[in-house]
C-alpha positions in Angstrom: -50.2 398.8 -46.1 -50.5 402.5 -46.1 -48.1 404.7 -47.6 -47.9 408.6 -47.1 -47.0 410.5 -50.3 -47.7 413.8 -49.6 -43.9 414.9 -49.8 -44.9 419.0 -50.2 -46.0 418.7 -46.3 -43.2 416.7 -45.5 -40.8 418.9 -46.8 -42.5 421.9 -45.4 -41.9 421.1 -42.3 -38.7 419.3 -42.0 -37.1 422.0 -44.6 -36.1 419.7 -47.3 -35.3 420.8 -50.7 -37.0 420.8 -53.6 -34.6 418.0 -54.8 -34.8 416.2 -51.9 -38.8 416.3 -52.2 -38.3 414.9 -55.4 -36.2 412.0 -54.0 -38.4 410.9 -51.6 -41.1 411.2 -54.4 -39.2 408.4 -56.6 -38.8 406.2 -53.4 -42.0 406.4 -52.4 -43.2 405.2 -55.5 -41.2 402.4 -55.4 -41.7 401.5 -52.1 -45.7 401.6 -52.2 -45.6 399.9 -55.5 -42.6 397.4 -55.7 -41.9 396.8 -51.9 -45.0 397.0 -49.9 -47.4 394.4 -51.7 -44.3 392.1 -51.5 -42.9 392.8 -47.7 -44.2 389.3 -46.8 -43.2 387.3 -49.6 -39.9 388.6 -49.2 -39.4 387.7 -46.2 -40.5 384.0 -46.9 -38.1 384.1 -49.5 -35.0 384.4 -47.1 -33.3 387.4 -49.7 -33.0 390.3 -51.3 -33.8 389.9 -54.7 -31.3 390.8 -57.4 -33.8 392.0 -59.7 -35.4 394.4 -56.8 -31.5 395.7 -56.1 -31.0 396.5 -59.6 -34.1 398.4 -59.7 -33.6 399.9 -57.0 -30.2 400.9 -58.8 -31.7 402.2 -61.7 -33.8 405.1 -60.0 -30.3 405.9 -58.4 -31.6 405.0 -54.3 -28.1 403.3 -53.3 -25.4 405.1 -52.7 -26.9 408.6 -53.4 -24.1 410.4 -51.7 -21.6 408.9 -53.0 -19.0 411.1 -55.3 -20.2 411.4 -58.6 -16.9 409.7 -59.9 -18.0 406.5 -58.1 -21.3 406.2 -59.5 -23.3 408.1 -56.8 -25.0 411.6 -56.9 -23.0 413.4 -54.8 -26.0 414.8 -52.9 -25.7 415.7 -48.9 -26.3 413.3 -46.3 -29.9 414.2 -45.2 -31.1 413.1 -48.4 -29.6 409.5 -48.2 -31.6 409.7 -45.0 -34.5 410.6 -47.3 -34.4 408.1 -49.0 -33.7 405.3 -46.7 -36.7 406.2 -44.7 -38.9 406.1 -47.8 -37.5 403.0 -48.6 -38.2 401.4 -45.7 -42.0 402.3 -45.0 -42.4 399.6 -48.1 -39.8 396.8 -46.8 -37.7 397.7 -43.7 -35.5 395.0 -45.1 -34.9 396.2 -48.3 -33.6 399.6 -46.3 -30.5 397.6 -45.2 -29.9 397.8 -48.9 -29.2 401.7 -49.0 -28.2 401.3 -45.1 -25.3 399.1 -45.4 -24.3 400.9 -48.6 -23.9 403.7 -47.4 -22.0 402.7 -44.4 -19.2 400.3 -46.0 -19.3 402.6 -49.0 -18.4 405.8 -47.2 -15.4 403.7 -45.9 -14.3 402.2 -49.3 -14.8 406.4 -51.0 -12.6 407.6 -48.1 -10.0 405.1 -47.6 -9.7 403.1 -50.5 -7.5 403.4 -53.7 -8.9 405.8 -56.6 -8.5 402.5 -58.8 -10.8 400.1 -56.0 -13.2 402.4 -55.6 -13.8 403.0 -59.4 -14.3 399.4 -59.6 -16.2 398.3 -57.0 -18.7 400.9 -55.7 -20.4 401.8 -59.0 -21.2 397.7 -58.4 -23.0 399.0 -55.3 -24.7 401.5 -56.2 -26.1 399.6 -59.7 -27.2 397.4 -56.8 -25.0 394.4 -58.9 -23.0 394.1 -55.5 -24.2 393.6 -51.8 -21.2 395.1 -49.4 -21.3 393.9 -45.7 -19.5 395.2 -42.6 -17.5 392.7 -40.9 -16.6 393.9 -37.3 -18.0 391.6 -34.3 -16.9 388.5 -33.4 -17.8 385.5 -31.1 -16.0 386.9 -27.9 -16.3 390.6 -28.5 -19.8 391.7 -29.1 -20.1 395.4 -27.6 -16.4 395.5 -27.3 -15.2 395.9 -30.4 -11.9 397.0 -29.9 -11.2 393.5 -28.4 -11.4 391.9 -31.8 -9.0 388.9 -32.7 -9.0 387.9 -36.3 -5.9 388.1 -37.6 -4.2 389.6 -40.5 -0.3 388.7 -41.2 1.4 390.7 -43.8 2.7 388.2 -46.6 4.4 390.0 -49.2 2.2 391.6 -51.4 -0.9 390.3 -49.2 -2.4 389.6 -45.7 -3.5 386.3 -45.0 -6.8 386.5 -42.8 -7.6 383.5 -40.2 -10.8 383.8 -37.6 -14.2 384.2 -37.5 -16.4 387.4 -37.5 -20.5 386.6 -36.0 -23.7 388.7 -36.3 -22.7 389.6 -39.7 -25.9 391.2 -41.6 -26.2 389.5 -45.0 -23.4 387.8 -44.4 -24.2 384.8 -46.7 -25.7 387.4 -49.5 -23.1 389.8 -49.6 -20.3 389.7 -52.6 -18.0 392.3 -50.7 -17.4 392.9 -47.1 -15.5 395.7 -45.1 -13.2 393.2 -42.8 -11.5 394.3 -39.3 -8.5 392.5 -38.5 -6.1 392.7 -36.3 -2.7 393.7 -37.6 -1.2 394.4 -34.5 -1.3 393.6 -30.5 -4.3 392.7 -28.7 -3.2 395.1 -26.0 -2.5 397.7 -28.4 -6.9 397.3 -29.1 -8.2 399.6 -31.1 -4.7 400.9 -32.4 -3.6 397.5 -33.9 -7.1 396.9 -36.3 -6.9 397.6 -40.3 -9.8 397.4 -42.6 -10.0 395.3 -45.5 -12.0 395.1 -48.7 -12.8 391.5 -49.4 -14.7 389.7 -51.5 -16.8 387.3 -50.9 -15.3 384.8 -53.2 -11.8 384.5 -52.1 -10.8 380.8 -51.1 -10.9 380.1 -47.5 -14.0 381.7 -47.1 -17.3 380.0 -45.5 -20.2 381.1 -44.3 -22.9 380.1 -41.9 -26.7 381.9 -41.3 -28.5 382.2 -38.3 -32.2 381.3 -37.6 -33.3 384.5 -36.0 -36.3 386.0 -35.1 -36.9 389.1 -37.7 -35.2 390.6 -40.6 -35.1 387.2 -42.4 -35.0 388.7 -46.0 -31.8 390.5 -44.6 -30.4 387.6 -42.6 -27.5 387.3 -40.4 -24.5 384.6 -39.8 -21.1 384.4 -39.7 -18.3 384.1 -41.9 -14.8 382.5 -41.4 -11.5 383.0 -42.9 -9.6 380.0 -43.0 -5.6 381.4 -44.6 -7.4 383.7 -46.6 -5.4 385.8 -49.2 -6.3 389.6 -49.4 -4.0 391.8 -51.2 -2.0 394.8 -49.3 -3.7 397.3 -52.2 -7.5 396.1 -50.7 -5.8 397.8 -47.1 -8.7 400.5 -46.3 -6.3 403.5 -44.7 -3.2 402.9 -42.9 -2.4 399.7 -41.6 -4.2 400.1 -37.7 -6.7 403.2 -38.6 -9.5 400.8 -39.2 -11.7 401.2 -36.0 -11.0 404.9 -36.2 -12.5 404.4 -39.6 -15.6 402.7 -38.8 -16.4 404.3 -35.8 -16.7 407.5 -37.9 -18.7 405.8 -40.3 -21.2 404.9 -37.2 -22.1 408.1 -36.2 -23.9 408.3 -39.7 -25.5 405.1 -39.9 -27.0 405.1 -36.3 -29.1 408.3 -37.3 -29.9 406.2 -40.9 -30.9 403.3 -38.9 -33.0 405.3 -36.8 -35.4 406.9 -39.7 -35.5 403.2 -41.1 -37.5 402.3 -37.5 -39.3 404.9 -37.2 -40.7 404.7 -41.1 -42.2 401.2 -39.7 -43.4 403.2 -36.6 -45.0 406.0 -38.8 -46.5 403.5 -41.4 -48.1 401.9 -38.7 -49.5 404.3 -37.3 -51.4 405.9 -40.1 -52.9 402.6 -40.9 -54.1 402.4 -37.1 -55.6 406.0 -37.1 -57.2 405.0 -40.4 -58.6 401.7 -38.9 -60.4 403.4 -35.4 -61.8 405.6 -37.7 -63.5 402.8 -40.0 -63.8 400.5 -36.9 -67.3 400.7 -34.8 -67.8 399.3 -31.2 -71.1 399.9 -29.8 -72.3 402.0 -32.1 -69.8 404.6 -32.8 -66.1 404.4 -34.2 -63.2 403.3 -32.1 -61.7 407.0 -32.8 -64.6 408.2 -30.4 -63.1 407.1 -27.7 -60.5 408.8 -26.1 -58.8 405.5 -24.5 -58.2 404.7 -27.8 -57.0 408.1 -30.1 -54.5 409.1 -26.5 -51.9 406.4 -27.2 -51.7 406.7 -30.9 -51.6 410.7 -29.8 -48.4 409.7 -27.5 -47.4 408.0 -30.1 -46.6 410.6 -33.1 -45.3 413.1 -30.8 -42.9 410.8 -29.9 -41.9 409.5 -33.3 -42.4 413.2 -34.4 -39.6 414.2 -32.2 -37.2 411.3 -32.5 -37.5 411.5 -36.6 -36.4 415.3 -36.4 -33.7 414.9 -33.9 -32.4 411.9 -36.7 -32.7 414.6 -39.5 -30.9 417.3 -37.3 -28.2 414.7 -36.8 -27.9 414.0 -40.5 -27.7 417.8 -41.3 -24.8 418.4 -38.3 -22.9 415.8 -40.0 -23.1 417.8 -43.6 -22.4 421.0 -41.6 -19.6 419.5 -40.3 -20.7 419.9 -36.6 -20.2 417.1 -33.8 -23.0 415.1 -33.6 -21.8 411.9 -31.9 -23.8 412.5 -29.0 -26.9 412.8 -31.0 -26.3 410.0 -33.1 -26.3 407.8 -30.1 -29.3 408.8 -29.3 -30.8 408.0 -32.4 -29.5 404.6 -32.1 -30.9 403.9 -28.5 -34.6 405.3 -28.7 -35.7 405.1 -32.3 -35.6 401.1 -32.7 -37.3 400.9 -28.8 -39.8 403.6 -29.6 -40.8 401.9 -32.8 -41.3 398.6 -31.4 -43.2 400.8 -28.6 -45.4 401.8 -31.8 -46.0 398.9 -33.6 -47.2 397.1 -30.6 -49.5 399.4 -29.6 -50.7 399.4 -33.3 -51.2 396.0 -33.0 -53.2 395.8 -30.0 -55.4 398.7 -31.5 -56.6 396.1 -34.1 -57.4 393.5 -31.4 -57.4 390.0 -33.2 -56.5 390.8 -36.7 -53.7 392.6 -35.4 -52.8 389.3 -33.9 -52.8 387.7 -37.1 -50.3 386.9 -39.9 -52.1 388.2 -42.4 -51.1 391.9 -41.2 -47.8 393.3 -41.2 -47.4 394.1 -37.7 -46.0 390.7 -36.6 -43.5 391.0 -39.1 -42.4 394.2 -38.4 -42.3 394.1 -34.3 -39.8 391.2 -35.1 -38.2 393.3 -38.0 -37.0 396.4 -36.0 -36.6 394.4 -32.5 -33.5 393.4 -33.9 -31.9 396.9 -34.0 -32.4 397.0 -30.3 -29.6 394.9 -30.1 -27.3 395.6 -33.6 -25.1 398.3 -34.2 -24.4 399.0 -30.9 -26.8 398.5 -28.0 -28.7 400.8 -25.5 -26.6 400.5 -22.8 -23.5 401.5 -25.1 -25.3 404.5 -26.6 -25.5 406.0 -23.6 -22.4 405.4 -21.9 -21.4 407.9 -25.5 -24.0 409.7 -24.4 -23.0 410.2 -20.8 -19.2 410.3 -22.0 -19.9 413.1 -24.5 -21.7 415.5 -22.0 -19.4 414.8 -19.4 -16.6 415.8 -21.7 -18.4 418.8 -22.0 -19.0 419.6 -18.6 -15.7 419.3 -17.8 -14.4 422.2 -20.7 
């Protein structure tokens, strides 16, 4: 597995910081020595190790913009974006780490009690504690808003019965960012609350799925059978919680597209090194245009998606909208890097068919994102919703 490290160029061009260089520095380390060599194995292994979280942990890549007070570095939102995508050109898996981190804990630093969020999100960002995000259910899917577990007010606590599906680490995680419904199902969106749960509480079991990729990450669902949450572990105001995490999205769809397109861009540099070591009738494979015009196509493409991700990132820490752009992210990055990684593949003709490469694993690994986290066909009906909106001012 090849692994770029020439941050100076990098940051050159995309305008990064000399902190920032230095971040990606530290994860790039860790990714070409810790997380590459062991992609495969981890996979087999079904998890995420502790041992590799804690590390992780220790060179501060979860969490990094998280407030200070909470454990994190309080550094801007491009650089957790840094990092991410360093991260995942070792382990695309071991991204989800920093990815759903950063989502949930954005959630739990905004909208949780000064005393919960002391406690539980330096657990995150140590990597002691995975944190999930709970949100779709069997019947919902895309529509979100349509969700039906229920939470009933009981005193001092809610009691939480139903079933949330497609849950991402959902038998791994210790903590989990749960959306109930406190009020109507006609009132939708205006009737859900957020939780902070843990994973522990009684009445809680757990299922996973036997997908086709991210199998170190994993996915199932998790059912709450009566179970007791207190009212102080209410993220918000009792019926802000999809206004909550649909905030939250518009920063983790342009994270989730740099951790595609680091597969994409890994990829590709081992393919342009291969042609040019591979001969074919006497010359190398890079001689022939049929072959270098594809992987050409290919990084201006993922050239272009990967800056409009970091101009997303850096709207959001300007405080400009960037909704639009996010949802762009979200649609094209995970296609265009399966896109990528297939034509990679083909480009190495029957080893690239093999197990004993990486591109099997990680045309199954990002294929997943095609569906997760909202779908194409949503991302562009915000797409088309935000420029209409527009053209109508």
């Amino acid at each position: 597995m090849t692994i770029s490290t020439d941050a100076a160029a990098t940051a050159t061009l995309l305008g990064w910081t000399p902190e920032q260089a230095s971040f990606r520095e530290t994860a790039m380390r860790f990714a070409a020595d810790v997380l590459a060599p062991s992609y495969k194995a981890t996979e087999k292994g079904g998890f995420i190790p502790l041992s590799l979280r804690q590390r992780m942990g220790a060179l501060g890549l979860i969490g990094v913009e998280f407030p200070e007070q909470y454990g994190g570095l309080g550094v801007d939102h491009v650089t957790s974006g840094v990092v991410l995508e360093a991260i995942s050109e070792g382990d695309f898996n071991v991204g989800y780490i920093q990815l759903l981190g950063s989502l949930c804990g954005a959630i739990v630093a905004r909208h949780a009690s000064r005393e919960i969020a002391a406690r539980v999100l330096p657990r995150v960002v140590s990597g002691d504690s995975l944190i999930a995000l709970a949100l779709t259910e069997p019947q919902g899917g895309s529509d979100a808003a349509s969700l039906v577990l229920k939470a009933t007010r009981d005193g001092d606590d809610y009691i939480l019965d139903g079933e949330k599906t497609s849950i991402s680490m959902a038998d791994q995680a210790d903590l989990a960012v749960v959306f109930a419904r406190t009020g109507t199902v006609a009132e939708r969106a205006h009737g859900v609350s957020a939780f902070l749960v843990e994973m522990s509480a009684p009445g809680i079991s757990r299922t996973r799925f036997s997908d086709l990729g991210q199998h170190a990450v994993g996915r199932g669902s998790i059912f709450f059978d009566k179970v007791r949450v207190p009212a102080a572990n209410r993220l918000g105001t009792e019926g802000s919680g999809f206004v909550q995490v649909m905030q939250g999205f518009d920063f983790s769809r342009a994270l989730i597209g740099l951790q595609c397109l680091a597969v994409a861009r890994v990829s590709l540099a081992e393919t342009w090194k291969y042609i040019s070591e591979r001969k074919a009738f006497g010359k190398p494979l890079a001689d022939n245009q049929g072959v270098t015009f594809p992987l050409a196509e290919a990084e201006t493409m993922v050239t272009a998606a990967r800056l409009l991700c970091y101009r997303t990132l850096a709207a959001k820490d300007a405080g400009a909208p960037h909704t639009s752009e996010a949802a762009m992210c979200k649609w094209w990055a995970p296609k265009l890097a399966f896109e990528v990684v297939q034509t990679c593949l083909l480009m190495h003709g029957h080893a690239g068919w093999s197990v004993d490469l990486p591109f099997e694993q990680r045309l199954r690994d990002v294929f997943g994102l095609q569906i997760g986290d909202g779908t194409a066909q949503i991302m562009k009906l915000i797409i088309a919703r935000e420029a209409l909106k527009a053209a109508r001012n």
